[in-house]
C-alpha positions, 0 to 999 in steps of 0.5 A, a space after each residue: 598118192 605118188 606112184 611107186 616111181 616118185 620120190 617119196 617126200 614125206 620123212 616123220 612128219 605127220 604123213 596127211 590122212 589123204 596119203 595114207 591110203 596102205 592096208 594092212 596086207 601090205 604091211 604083212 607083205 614088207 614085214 614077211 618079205 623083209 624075212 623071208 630071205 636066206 639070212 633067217 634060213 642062217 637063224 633056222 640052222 641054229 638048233 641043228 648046230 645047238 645038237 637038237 633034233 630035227 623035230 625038237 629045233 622045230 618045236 623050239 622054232 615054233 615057241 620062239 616064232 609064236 612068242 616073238 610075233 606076240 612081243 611084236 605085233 602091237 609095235 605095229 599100232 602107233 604108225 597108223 594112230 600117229 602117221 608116224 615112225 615108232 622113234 617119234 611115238 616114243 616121245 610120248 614115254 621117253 620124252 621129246 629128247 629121249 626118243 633118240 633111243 629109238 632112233 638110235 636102236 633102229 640105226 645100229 640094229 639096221 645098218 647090222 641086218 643091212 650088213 648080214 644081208 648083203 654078205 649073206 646074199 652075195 655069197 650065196 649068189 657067188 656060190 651058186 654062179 661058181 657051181 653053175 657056170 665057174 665064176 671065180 670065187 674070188 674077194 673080186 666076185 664077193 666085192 662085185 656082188 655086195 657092190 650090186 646088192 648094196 647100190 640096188 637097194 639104196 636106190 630102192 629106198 631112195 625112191 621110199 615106201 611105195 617102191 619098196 612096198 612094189 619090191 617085197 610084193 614081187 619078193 615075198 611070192 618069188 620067195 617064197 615059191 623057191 623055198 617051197 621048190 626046195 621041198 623038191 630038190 631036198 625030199 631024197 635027202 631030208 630025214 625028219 628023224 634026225 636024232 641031233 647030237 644031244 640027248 634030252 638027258 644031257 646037262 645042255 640040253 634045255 641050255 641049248 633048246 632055250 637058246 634055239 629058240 631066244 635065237 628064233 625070238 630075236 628075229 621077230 623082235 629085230 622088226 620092233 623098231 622099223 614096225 612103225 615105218 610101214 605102218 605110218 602109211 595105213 589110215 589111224 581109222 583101221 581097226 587095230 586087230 587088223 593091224 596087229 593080225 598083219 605084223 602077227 602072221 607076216 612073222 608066223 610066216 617066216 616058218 617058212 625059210 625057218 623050216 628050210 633052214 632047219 631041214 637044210 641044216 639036219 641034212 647038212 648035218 648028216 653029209 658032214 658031220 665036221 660042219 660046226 659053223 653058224 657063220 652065213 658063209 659056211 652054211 651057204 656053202 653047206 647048203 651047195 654041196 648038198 644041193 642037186 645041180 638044178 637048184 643052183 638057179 633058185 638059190 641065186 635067186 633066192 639070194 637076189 630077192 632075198 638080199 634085196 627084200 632085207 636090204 630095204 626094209 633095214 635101210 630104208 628105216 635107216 634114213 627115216 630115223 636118221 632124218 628124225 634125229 638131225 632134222 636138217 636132213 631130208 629123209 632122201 639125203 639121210 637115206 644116201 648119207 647113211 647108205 652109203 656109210 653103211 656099204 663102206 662098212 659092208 666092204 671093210 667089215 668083210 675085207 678088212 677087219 672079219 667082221 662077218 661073225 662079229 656082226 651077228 653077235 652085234 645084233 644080237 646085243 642090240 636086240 637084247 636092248 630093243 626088247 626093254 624099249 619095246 616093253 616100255 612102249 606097249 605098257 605106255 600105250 596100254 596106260 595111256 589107253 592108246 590116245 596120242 598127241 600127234 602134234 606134241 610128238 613132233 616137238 623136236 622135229 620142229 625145233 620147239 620145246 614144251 608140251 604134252 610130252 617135254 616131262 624134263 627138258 624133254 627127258 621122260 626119266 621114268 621110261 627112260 631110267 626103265 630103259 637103261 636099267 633093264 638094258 644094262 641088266 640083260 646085257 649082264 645076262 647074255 650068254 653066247 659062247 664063244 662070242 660074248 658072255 656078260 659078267 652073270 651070264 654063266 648063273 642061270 646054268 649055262 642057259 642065255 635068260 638075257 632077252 626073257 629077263 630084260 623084258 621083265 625087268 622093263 615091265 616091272 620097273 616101268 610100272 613101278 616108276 610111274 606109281 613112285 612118281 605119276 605123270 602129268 593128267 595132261 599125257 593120258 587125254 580125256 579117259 585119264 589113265 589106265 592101271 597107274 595114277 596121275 599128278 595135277 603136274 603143269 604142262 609147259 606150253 609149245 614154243 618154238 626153241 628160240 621165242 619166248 611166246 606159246 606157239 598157237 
């Protein structure tokens, strides 16, 4: 195993089971810690903006935490069965070629979590430096502190998983001990029986309550694509409701900076009653001007570990699948390729274009599509009762064809047309007012039913590909298949993409 110094060598390669020495706590520590920042205190404020109440957006926060959490926790097994990133287990039902689905998912979906938090962090960290000691709040602090965010988690990710996993250990107790020191700087304002602004009788109100907790839902669900990044590096031999457990509870603890954004926001609420913007920047600075002067440290470093904890988890999966899609790059090259795209696009989105409201909208729409593709995966895995071929997912990365899991020239079109229709439905079916409102969002009474419909629709659509037309005998190992049938279709054998003979 190398050290948390060293350069971590391993891209999606089938990492050797002598290496695979993490446990399940410490996928637990870089799931929560990737959350456990100001960015999800932002998700937190979002039933107070809705009108709720204090303990009614509590219950919404809750209902979306418990059921996002169940979406995501299997997400968390096919590392360790594998030794491999998600994107590349989802060769075994989208197809060799048609697993760049997922790499592609996780690539706009990081790059946008990567931004969110840099801009998040950086304005609470010169926010909190203008109140404590007057630095300029000037586009040069903002730059000056992207820039030190942005370059410190890069160098972070370059290094790879073991300084990663080294980071969010010290993140997830420093954070977490300055939220609950927040209890202290808040308890003489925080009023638990703020009354919101919406009536239970109101016409939007049920809009507002399921779209507080879609919103909460979304934050689990972000982790879907990246769970396998982490989890590649616990051995396949660890029980896998310990794994679960892990992925599970890490979000279960995100009630944390949840809870801190919620009570911040109601009191918020009740000192300026003019505060209406769910942008990150506002409620920074909704959250200064009712914070005493003694907790302007905390949340400076808040936002440091914060931002650093967010920033690695995103962008260090980031390099990953970019390594797994263009496999003449090193995990490391792809990591300093992509990263530094991704901070050009973090200073011209914020100084340029404005994108710093857009963006969350962005990512909004982008979980909306992961959440089909991760449905597709637990009925795979489910189906093919959790046995993989760990060689035959590495086809594309060795630039071979054939196997177990080419299907159609490496198109699987039974999870892949799953994929599509029930992304496309729900984007159809998205309803964020006053950002973005697909052509039937509006049918469902004002209430946003994207993410619980493209989730359905990928189940039941998926399923009933594979009745329609069974997959091969061969994809479903020795047990044969669970819930579907199977054909007695051929299985082209492995070569490589420019030899005419098997591979052996």
């Amino acid at each position: 195993m190398s050290g948390i110094t060293e350069i971590e060598t391993y891209g999606v390669e089938r990492i050797p089971d002598a290496d695979r020495t993490a446990r399940p706590v410490d996928l637990f520590r870089v799931a929560f810690g990737g959350a456990n920042t100001f960015a999800t205190c932002v998700l937190g404020a979002f039933p107070i903006l809705f009108g709720l109440s204090f303990w009614q957006g509590l219950a919404a926060t809750v209902l979306g935490l418990v059921v996002g959490a169940l979406i995501l926790a299997p997400l968390s097994l096919f590392g360790p069965l594998n030794g491999t990133n998600n994107a590349v287990s989802s060769s075994a039902h989208l197809g060799v070629h048609g697993r760049i689905v997922g790499s592609f998912l996780s690539l706009l979906t990081a790059i946008a979590f990567f931004s969110i938090s840099v801009w998040s962090s950086g304005d609470a960290l010169v926010g909190g430096a203008h109140r404590l000691v007057g630095l300029p709040d000037s586009d040069l602090s903002y730059g000056v502190a992207y820039g030190i965010f942005a370059v410190l988690v890069l160098v972070v990710c370059v290094y790879g998983f073991r300084f990663m996993l080294f980071v969010n250990k010290i993140a997830v107790a420093a954070a977490s001990l300055l939220f609950v020191l927040g209890v202290f700087a808040f308890a003489g304002d925080f009023d638990p029986s703020y009354p919101g602004t919406l009536p239970v009788g109101d016409p939007l109100f049920w809009p507002s309550f399921i779209g507080a907790a879609l919103i909460v839902l979304s934050n689990p669900v972000s982790f879907g694509a990246f769970l396998g990044d982490w989890s590649r590096y616990i051995p396949s031999n660890t029980p896998r409701s310990r794994v679960m457990a892990a992925a599970f509870l890490s979000q279960i603890a995100t009630i944390l900076p949840f809870f801190f954004g919620l009570a911040t926001a109601s009191i918020i609420a009740t000192k300026a009653a003019e505060y209406v913007d769910p942008a990150a920047p506002n409620y920074v600075g909704g959250l200064l001007a009712v914070s005493p002067g003694w907790y302007f440290v905390p949340v400076c470093l808040i936002a440091l570990i914060g931002g650093m904890s967010t920033g690695t988890t995103s962008l260090y999966g980031t390099g990953l699948d970019f390594s797994s899609v263009f496999t003449r790059f090193s995990r490391v090259q792809a990591t300093v390729f992509i990263g530094t795209l991704s901070i050009v696009f973090i200073f011209i989105g914020r100084f340029a274009a404005n994108l710093t409201q857009s963006i969350s909208t962005f990512a909004t729409l982008i979980i909306t599509c992961t959440a089909p593709w991760m449905v597709i995966m637990m009925l795979g895995y489910v189906t093919r009762r959790g046995w993989y071929d760990p060689e035959a997912l590495q086809v594309f990365n060795r630039r071979q064809r054939g196997g177990r899991y080419w299907f159609t020239h490496g198109w699987n079109w039974r999870g892949v047309g799953a994929w599509l229709v029930s992304a496309g439905l729900a984007l159809m079916f998205v309803n964020l007012p006053g950002q973005f409102v697909g052509p039937l969002g509006d049918l469902a009474g004002g209430i946003d039913i994207s993410l619980p419909l493209g989730l359905a629709a990928a189940g039941l659509l998926y399923l009933a590909l594979l009745a329609v037309s069974p997959e091969p005998r061969e994809v479903y190992g020795p047990e044969g298949p669970r819930l579907v049938r199977s054909a007695d279709t051929p299985v082209l054998p492995i070569v490589d993409a420019t030899a005419a003979e098997p591979v052996t």
